[in-house]
N, C-alpha and C positions, 0 to 999 in steps of 0.2 A: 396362530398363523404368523408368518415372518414376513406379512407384508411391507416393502419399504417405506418406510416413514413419510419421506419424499413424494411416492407413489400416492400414498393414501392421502396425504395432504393436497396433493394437484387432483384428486377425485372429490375429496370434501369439497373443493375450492369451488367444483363445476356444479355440484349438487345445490352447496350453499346458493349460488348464485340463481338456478332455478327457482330453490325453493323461492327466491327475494320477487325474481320475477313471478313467479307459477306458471313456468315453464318446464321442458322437458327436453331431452334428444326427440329431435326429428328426424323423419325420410324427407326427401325431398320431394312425394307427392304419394298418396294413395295408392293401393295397389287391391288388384282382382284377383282371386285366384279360384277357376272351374270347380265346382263342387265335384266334379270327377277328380279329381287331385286327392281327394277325403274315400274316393266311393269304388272309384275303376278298378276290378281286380288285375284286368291284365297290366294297366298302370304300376299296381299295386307289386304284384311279382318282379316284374322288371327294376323298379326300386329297388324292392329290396337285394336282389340276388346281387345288383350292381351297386349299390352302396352297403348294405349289413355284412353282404357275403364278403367283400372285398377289402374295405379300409378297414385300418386298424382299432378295434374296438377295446376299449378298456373293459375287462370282464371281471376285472377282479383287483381290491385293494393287495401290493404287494406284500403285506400284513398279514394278509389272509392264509400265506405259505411263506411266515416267517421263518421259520424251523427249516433244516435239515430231513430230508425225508415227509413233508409235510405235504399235503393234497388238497385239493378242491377241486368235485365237479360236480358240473351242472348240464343242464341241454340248456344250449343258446340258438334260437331259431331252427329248431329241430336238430341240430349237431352235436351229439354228446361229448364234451369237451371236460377233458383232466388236464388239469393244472398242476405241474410239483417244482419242487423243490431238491435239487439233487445235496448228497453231500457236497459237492465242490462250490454250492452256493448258488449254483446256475438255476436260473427258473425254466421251464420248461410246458409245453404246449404240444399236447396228443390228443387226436381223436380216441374215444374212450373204447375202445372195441376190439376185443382178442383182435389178432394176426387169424386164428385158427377157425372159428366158422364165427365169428361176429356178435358174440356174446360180450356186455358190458363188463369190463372187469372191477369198477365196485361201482355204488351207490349214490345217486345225489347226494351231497353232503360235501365237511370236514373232515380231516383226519391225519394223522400220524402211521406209517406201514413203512415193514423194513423192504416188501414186494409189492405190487399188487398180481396177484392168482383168480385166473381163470373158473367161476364158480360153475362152467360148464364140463370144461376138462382137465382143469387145475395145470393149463400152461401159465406160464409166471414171466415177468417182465420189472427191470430195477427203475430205477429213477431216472436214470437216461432214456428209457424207450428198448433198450435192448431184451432179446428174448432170452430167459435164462436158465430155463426150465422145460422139459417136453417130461411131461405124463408117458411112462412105459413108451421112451425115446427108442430101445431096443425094437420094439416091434411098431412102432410107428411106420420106419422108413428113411431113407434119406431125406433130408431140408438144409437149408443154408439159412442157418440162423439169424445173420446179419440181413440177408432178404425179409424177415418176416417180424422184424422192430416193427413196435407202434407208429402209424403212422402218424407222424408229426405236421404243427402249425403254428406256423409264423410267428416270431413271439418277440416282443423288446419288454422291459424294465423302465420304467422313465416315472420321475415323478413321483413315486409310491403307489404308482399304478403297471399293471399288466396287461398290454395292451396286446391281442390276438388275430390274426386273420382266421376266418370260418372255412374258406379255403385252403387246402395243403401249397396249392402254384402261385397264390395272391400272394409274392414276396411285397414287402414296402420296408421303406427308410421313415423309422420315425422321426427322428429328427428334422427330415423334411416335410412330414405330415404335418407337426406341431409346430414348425417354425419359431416365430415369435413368442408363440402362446408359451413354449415349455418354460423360460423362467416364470409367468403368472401360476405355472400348474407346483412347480418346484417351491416355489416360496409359499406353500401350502403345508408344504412338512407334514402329509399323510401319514406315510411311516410315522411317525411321533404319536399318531393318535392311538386310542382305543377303541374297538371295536366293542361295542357295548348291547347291542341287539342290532340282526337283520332280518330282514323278513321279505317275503313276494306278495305282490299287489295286484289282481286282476283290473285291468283299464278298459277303456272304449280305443278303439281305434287311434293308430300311434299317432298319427297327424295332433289329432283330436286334442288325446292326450300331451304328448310335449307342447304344442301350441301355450298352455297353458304356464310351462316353467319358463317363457318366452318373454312376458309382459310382466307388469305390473297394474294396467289400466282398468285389470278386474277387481282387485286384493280390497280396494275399502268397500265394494258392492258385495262381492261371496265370500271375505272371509274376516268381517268386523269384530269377530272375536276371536281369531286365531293369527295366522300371521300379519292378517290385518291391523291390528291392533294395535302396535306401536310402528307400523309400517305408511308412509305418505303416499297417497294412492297416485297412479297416473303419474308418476316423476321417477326417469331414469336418465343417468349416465350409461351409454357405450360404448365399448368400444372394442372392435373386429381384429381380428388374428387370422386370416385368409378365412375360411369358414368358422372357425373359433370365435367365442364372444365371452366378452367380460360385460354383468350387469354389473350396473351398481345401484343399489335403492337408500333411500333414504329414511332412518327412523325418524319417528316425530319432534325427537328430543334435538335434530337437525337445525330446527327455527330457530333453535337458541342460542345459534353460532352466527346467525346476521348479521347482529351489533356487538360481536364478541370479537375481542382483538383476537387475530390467529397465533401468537404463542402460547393463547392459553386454550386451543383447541387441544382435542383428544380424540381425532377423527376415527379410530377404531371404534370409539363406542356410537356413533352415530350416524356408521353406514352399514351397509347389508352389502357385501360383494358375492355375487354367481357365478362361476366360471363353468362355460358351460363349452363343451367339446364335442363338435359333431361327429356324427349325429344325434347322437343317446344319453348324452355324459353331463350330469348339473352335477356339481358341487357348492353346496350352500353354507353360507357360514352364519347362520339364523341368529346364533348367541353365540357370544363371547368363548363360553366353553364345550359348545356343543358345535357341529357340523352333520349335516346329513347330504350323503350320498344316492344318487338315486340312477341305475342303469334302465331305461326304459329301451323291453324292444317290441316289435311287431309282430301281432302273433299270427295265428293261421288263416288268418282271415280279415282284411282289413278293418272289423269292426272290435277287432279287441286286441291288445296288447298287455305285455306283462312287464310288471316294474320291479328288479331289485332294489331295496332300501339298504343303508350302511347305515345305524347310528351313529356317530361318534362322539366322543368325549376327550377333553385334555390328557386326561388322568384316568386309570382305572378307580373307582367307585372303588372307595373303603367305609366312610359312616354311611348312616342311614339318611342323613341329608343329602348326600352325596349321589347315593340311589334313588330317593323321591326326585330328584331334580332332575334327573337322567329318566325314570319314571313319566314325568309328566311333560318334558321336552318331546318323547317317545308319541304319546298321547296326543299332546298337541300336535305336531305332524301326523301323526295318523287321521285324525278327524280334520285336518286340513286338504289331504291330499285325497284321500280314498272318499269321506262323506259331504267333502266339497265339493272339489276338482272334479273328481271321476265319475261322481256320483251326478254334476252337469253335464259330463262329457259325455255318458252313456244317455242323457234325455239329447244330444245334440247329435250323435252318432244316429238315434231312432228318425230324427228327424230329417236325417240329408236325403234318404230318398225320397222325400212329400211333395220334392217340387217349389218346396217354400223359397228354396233360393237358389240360383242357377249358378253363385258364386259367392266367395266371402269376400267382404271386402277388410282390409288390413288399412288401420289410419297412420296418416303420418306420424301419429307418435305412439305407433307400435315398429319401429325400427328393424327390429330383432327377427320381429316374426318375417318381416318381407325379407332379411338379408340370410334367413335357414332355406325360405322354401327357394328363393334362387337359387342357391348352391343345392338344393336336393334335384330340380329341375337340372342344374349344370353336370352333376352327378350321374345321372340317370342317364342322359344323353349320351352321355362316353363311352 
């Protein structure tokens, strides 16, 4: 990652300085939030329709449909969404579903196709969304072709990410979405990585679940041997991008920069940065050569959500050290997120409606979490 030297050096500086004191970024006081905020379905819909359905969400690394003629899709909050790649380079954003009576025209997944073809009636559509093909056209009837393109949705490029509205009318400016944030997202240099495994993760409830990629004031209590582990509990730098945040955490090996003159720091190896993109969007840069991607959304029901994972790697994996290291980077996030994370989030999802607490409360030096759910409250009100 091409973080600015400058950059990371002025993030070491603030870290260092925490660790010296053991201190942290603060709120500037406590905050409540209704356990209906976790629990209310009608809450719950309104949310989402007005934040998931609406702002631009990043669905997909733009890697993913590097190629010419190349595809991905997925269902995103119940919307069957293809993603491609036309020859001309343009990426492109369809609801996945004939023009003709609303049959999928391919398969979750990847893939390369010169068409995609209608597996009900074998109408056919190119890469632009155009209709190019009518099965026995002769005896069909008249149509106007141009009327009956896939219907399209919102789509920008930015970042080496693909960022989609779930809506066909929800137009948005991403440049005004990301603001600030897009040079932190840019100097990420996604495109440059490899995609080495992904995978989907069954969650608790999205609140529940994202709450948790928010802080770090849990990581030396639930995860002492996994991220935990060269990671200093309870200590962050933040810093906001209108609802956009950048964590930053500090590995252990941080304490050794106190009494270390600063030209002979090497602030890359001794911070952990987050960029994390509301609503749904963490980007982690866990090790040096690894990074993990994780799209978390909400699923049908407030008590469960579903997470795409991105592995990533520098380099694609040629030796066999190469592959164990990408192997067990793999591993360890998995057993961090799914049998840690998720695995408390589902005992704390069971628990919202006991009564046990009529709110959470968010300490001042969980920052992050109070500055998401304001803006999901300011969201939702719009």
């Amino acid at each position: 990652m091409n973080a600015d030297v400058n950059d990371l050096m002025s993030l070491a500086r603030r870290a260092v300085a925490h660790v010296a004191a053991r201190t942290t970024d603060q709120a500037e006081s406590t905050m409540a939030l209704p356990v209906a905020a976790y629990l209310d379905p009608e809450r719950y819909a309104r949310e989402v329709d007005r934040i998931f359905r609406r702002v631009p969400l990043a669905l997909a690394l733009a890697s993913e449909i590097a190629a010419p003629r190349s595809y991905v899709a997925r269902s995103v909050l119940g919307v069957p969404v293809l993603l491609v790649r036309g020859d001309d380079g343009v990426a492109r954003a369809f609801i996945n579903v004939c023009r003709h009576r609303g049959a999928p025209l391919c398969e979750a997944g990847r893939g390369t196709t010169t068409r995609f073809t209608c597996p009900y009636h074998a109408w056919s559509y190119d890469h632009t969304g155009a209709l190019v093909g009518v099965y026995g056209s002769s005896t069909f009837g008249d149509i106007e072709p141009a009327a009956l393109a896939l219907t399209a949705l919102p789509i920008a490029e930015r970042a080496g990410l693909l960022w989609v509205a779930l809506k066909p009318d929800a137009a948005f400016d991403i440049d005004a979405w990301l603001g600030d944030f897009a040079p932190q997202l840019e100097a990420l240099d996604l495109g440059e990585w490899h995609i080495f495994e992904q995978r989907e993760i069954e969650g608790p409830g999205w609140k529940v679940a994202w709450d948790g990629y928010l802080e770090g004031y849990h990581q030396s209590a639930l995860h002492p041997n996994t991220v935990g582990k060269n990671t200093i509990g309870n200590m962050m730098v933040v810093d906001a991008f209108g609802p956009h945040q950048r964590i930053v955490f500090g590995r252990k090996s941080l304490a050794g920069l106190v009494r270390k003159p600063e030209a002979e720091w090497e602030p890359a190896q001794h911070i952990r940065l987050i960029h994390s993109a509301f609503p749904n969007l963490s980007i982690s840069g866990v090790l040096g050569d690894h990074c993990l991607v994780s799209q978390l959304y909400p699923g049908a029901t407030p008590d469960r959500s579903l997470t795409v994972q991105s592995l990533l790697c520098r380099v694609a994996p040629v030796t066999d050290r190469e592959r164990e290291a990408n192997a067990a980077f793999s591993s360890m996030v998995l057993e961090a997120v799914r049998d840690e994370d998720y695995a408390v989030g589902f005992r704390i999802q069971e628990g919202l409606a006991s009564g046990g607490n009529t709110s959470f409360l968010f300490g001042r030096n969980e920052p992050t979490l109070q500055h998401y759910h304001r803006w999901v409250e300011r969201m939702a009100a719009g």
